[in-house]
C-alpha positions in Angstrom: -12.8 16.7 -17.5 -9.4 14.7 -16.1 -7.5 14.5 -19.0 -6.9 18.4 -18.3 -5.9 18.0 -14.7 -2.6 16.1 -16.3 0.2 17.7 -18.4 0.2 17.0 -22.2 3.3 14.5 -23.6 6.2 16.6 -24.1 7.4 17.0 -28.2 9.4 14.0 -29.1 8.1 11.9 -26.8 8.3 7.8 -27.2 5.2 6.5 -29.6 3.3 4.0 -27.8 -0.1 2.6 -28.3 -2.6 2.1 -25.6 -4.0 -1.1 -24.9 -7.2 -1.8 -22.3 -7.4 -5.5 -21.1 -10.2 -6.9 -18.7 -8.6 -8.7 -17.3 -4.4 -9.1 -16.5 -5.0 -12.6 -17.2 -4.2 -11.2 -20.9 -1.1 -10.3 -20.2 2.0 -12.6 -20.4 3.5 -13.3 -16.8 6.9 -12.6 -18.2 5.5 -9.4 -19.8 3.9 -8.7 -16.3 7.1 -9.5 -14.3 9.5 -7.4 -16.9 7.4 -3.9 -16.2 7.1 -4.7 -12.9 10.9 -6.3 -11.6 11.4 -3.3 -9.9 8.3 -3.0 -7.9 7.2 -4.4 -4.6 4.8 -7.4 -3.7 1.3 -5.6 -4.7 1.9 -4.5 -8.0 3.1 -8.2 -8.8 1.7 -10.4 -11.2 0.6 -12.7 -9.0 -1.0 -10.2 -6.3 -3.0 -8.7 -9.2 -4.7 -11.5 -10.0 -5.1 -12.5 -6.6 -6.9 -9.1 -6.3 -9.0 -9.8 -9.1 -10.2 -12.8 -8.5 -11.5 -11.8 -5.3 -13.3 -8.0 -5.5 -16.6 -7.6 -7.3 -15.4 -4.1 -8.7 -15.1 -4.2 -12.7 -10.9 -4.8 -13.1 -8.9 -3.1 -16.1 -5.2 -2.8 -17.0 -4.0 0.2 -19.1 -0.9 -1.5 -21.3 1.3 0.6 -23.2 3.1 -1.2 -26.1 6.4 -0.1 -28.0 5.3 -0.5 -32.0 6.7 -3.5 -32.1 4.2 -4.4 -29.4 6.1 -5.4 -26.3 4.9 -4.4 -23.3 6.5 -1.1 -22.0 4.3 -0.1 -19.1 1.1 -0.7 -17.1 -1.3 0.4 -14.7 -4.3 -1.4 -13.0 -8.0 0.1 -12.7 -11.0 -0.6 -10.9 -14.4 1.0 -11.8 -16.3 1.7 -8.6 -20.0 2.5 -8.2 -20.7 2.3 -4.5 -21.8 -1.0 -4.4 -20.5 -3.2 -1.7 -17.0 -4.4 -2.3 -14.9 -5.7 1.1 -12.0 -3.4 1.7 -12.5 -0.5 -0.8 -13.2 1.6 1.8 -9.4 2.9 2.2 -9.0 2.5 -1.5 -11.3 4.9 -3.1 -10.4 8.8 -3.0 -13.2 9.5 -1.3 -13.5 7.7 2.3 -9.3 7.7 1.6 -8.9 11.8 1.2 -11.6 13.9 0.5 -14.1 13.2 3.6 -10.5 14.7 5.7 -10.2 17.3 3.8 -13.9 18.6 3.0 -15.2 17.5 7.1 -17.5 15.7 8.0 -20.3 17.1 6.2 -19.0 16.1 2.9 -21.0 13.3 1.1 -19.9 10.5 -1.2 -22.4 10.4 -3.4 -21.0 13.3 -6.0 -17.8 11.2 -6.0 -19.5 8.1 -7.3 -18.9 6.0 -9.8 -14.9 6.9 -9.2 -12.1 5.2 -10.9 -9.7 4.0 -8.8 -5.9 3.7 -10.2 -2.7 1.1 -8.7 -3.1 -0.3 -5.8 -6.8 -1.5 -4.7 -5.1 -4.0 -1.8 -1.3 -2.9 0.3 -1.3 0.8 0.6 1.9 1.4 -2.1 1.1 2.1 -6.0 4.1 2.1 -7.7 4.6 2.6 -11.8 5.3 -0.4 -13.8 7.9 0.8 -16.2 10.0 -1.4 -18.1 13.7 -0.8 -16.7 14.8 -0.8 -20.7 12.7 2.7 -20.8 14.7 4.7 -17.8 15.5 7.1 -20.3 11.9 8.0 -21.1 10.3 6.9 -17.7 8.8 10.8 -17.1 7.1 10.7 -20.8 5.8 7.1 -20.0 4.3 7.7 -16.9 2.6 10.7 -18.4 1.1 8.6 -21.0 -0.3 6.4 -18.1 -1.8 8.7 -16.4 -3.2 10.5 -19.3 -4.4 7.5 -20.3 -6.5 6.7 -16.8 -7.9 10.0 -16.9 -9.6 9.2 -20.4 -10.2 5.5 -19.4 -12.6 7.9 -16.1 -13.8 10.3 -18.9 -15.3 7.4 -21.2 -16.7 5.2 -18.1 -18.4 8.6 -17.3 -16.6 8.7 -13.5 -17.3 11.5 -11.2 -14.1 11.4 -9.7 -10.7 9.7 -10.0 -8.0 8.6 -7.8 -4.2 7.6 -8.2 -4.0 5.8 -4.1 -0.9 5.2 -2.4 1.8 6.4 -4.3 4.9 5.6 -2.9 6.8 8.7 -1.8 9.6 7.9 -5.0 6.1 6.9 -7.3 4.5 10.4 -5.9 7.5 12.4 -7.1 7.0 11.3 -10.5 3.7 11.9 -10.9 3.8 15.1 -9.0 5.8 16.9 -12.4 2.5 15.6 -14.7 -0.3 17.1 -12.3 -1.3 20.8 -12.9 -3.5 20.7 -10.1 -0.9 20.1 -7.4 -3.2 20.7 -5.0 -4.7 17.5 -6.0 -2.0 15.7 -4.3 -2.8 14.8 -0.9 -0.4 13.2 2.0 -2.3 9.9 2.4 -0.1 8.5 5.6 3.3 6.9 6.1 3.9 3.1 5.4 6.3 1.5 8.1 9.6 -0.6 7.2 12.7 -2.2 9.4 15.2 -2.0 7.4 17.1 -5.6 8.4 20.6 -4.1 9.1 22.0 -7.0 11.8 23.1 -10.7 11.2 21.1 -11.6 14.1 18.5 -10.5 16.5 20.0 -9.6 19.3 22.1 -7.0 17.0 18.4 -5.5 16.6 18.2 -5.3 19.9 21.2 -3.5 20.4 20.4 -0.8 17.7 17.3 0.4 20.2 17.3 2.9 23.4 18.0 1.1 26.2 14.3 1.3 27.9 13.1 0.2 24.3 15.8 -2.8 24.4 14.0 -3.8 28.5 10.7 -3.6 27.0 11.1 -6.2 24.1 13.1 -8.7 26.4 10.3 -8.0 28.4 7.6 -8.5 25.9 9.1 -11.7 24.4 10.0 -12.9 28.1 6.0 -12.7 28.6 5.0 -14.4 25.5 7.3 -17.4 26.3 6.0 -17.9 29.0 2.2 -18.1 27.8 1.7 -21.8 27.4 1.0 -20.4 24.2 2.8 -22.4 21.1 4.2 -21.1 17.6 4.4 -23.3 14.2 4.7 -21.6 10.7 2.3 -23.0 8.1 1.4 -21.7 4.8 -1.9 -20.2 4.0 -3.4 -23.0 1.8 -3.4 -25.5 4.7 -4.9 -23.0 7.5 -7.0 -20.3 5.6 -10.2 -21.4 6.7 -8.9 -21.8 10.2 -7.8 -18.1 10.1 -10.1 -15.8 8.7 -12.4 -15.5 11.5 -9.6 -14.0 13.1 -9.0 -11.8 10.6 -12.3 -10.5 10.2 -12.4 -9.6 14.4 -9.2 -7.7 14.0 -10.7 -5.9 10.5 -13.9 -5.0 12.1 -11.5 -3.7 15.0 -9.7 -0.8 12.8 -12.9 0.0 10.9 -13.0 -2.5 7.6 -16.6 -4.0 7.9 -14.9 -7.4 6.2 -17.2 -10.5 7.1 -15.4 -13.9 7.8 -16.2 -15.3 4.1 -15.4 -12.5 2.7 -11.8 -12.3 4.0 -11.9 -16.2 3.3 -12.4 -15.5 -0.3 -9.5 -13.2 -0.3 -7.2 -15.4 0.9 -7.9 -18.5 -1.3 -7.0 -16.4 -4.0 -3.9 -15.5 -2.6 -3.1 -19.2 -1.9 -4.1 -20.3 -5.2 -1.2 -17.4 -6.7 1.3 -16.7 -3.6 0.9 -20.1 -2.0 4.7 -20.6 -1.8 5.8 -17.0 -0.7 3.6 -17.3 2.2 4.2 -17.4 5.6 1.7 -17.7 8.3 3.1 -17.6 11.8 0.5 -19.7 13.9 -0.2 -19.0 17.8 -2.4 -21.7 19.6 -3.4 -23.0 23.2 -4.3 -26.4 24.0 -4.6 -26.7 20.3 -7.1 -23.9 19.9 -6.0 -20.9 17.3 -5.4 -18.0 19.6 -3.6 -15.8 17.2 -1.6 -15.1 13.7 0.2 -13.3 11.3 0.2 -13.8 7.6 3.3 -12.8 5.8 4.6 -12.9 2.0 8.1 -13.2 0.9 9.0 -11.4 -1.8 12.0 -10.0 -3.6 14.1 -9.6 -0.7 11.2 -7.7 1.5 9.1 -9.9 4.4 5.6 -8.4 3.8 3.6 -8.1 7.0 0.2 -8.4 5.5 -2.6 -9.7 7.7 -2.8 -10.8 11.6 -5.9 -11.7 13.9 -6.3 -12.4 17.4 -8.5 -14.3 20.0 -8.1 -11.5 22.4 -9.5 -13.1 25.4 -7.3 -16.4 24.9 -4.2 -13.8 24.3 -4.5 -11.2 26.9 -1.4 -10.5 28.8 0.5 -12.4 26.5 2.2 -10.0 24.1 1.2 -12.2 21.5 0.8 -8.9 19.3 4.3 -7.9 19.5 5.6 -11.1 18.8 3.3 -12.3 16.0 3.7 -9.0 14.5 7.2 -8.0 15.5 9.7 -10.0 16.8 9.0 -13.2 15.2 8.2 -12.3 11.5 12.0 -10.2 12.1 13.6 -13.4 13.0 12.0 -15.1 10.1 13.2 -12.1 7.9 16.6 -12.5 9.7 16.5 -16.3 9.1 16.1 -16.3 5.6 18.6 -13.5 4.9 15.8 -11.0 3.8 16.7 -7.3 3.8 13.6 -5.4 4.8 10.7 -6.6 7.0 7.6 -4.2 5.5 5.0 -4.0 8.2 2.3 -1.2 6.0 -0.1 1.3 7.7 -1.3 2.2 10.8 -0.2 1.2 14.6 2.5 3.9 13.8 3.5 4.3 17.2 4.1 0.7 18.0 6.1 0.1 14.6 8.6 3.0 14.8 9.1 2.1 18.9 10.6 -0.7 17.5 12.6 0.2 14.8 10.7 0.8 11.7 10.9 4.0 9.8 8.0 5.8 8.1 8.2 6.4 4.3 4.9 9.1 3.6 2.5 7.4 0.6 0.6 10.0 -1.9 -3.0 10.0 -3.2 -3.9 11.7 -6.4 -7.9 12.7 -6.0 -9.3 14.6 -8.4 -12.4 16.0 -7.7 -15.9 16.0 -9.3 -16.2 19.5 -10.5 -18.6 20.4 -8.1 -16.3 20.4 -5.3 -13.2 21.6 -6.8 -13.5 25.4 -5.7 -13.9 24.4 -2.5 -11.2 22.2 -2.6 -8.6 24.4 -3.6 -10.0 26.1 -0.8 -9.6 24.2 1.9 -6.3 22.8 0.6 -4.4 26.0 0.2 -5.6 27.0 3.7 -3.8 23.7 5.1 -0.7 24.0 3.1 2.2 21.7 5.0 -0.5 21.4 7.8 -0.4 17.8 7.7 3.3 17.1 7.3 3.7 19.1 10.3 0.8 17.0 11.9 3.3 14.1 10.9 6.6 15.9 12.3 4.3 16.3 15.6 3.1 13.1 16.5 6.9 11.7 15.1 9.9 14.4 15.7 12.3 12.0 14.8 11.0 10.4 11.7 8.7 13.2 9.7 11.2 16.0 9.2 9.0 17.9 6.7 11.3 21.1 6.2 14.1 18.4 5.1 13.2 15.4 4.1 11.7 16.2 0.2 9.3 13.1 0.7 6.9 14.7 3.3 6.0 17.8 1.5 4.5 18.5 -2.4 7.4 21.3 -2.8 9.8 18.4 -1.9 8.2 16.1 -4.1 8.3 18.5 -7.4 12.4 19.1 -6.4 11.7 22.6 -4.5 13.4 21.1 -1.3 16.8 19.3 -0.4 16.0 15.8 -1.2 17.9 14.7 2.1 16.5 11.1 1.1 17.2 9.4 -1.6 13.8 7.3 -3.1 13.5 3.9 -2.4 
């Protein structure tokens, strides 16, 4: 039922065996970190298991082996019924693509049990390759996605989805689909790219009314009363996931406080010493923070909350989430600050550039005529949505990453993957 969806391995490609583990615990760190040297914080290791250790959804890891049985390639998997899991919601092709492109009056419930593929936690799903394999990458990741559609065919899924594939991820797997229409422009991820020796060369780099309103914005937070000490997560977690949980519930993840608690022991117990957790109090009292992970030469922006009453008028958001995690990325000689989804207009007004992320969803087969539909009929519609809302950074006629003609090599690739 899936396995059809993907192109068969082309003659002559690389034998390897496939391998299912439970759990990635399994799996040699050095193994791990070979396949994976070249991808970003969430498809580490460490992160993994972090995400493991924390979701009630059943965990697998599709590992491809060369015959003499190192590891090659490999690909996480999460088995999904329905049943309450904190977060999944904008992991799961469902609530992540089909309910915008069937309307509202779609239901989950033919969609369930889904298998979810990569990323289940950072919004970027990248393919774990070994770098000794460049020369057969295409027939490798093939073989991994061949093999997550029969890993959904013998679990007896009703759908299956590849989420957040990184615009240079999404052009790979793009060639193996032949369903294009399967491919769906999931939403940008942001990044400043940390091009200055120091801050005020950031500064510099924006319009001049941009330039006013951050001198303004930090002038205003300095002058809060409010004070700033880094920490890392193991010695405030507790102390910061009520927060977390306000600011979750704000942009529409139902996460309860010990549920986000649970989340981030686990990522102490793994990423205790890439952490960074930028604390914001008054009179002692925490009134704000922002949780960030160093990784590889990237600052990862990956959680923040906020006592909104004890931080009004403060600007505490554009500093906690902004201007000081870019100093700490400045600081310790770190080349990109990655600040993820959403707030799009906030992040590129300040410098960070959009880079589109690609979800595979394949439908159950009750739905698929109508989904071909309904996504023939929209064509580039939402890349132009994109190029709308942000002239300057979604140039879908070209730039290849915004449109699925650019992605299969039918448009001037203007930009180079990341």
């Amino acid at each position: 039922m899936f396995q059809q969806l993907f192109r068969p391995s082309q003659p002559g490609a690389p034998s390897l065996s496939e391998e299912l583990a439970d759990s990635l615990r399994k799996v040699e760190p050095s193994e791990w970190d070979r396949i994976s040297e070249r991808c970003g914080l969430y498809l580490s290791y460490r992160f993994l298991l972090s995400v493991e250790e924390s979701t009630s959804t059943l965990c697998s890891y599709l590992l491809l082996r060369d015959p003499e049985g190192a590891l090659v390639a490999g690909l996480p998997m999460y088995s999904w019924d329905g049943s309450r899991d904190p977060g999944l919601d904008h992991y799961e092709p469902f609530a992540a693509g089909a309910r915008w492109v069937l309307g509202r009056r779609a239901r989950p419930e033919p969609w369930l049990p889904t298998l979810v593929v990569g990323t289940r936690s950072g919004y970027s799903t990248e393919f774990a390759v070994s770098p000794a394999w460049d020369k057969a990458r295409a027939a490798v990741v093939v073989q991994l996605l061949r093999g997550a559609a029969q890993r959904a065919e013998s679990l007896g899924a009703a759908s299956l989805g590849v989420m957040w594939l990184t615009s240079a991820a999404a052009r790979e797997a793009v060639s193996c689909l032949n369903r294009p229409e399967y491919l769906l422009l999931a939403g940008p991820n942001c990044t400043i790219e940390v091009e200055w020796d120091s801050f005020e060369g950031y500064l510099a780099q924006l319009s001049w009314s941009r330039r006013r309103s951050a001198r303004r914005e930090q002038a205003r937070f300095q002058q809060s009363g409010l004070q700033v000490m880094v920490s890392d997560l193991r010695s405030c977690l507790e102390e910061i996931a009520p927060l977390a949980a306000r600011l979750q519930t704000k942009y529409g993840h139902a996460m309860r406080p010990h549920e986000i608690g649970e989340q981030l022991q686990a990522q102490a117990r793994h990423l205790n010493s890439e952490s960074r957790v930028i604390l914001c109090r008054r009179r002692g009292r925490l009134a704000g923070f922002s949780l960030l992970f160093s990784w590889r030469g990237s600052l990862y922006g990956r959680l923040a909350g906020f006592d909104y009453p004890a931080t009004a008028g403060t600007d505490a958001y554009f500093n906690l989430a902004f201007y000081l995690p870019l100093q700490m990325a400045l600081d310790e000689d770190l080349s990109r600050l990655r600040l993820g989804m959403a707030t799009w207009k906030a992040k590129t007004l300040r410098g960070a550039r959009l880079d589109p992320a690609w979800t595979i969803a394949c439908p159950p087969p009750s739905v698929r005529g109508a989904w071909t539909r309904v996504t023939r009929a929209q064509g580039d519609g939402p890349s132009q949505w994109w190029a709308e809302q942000f002239p300057r950074q979604a140039d879908w006629e070209g730039d290849w990453r915004w449109t699925r003609a650019g992605l299969a090599g039918n448009a001037p690739a203007t930009i180079r993957p990341q």
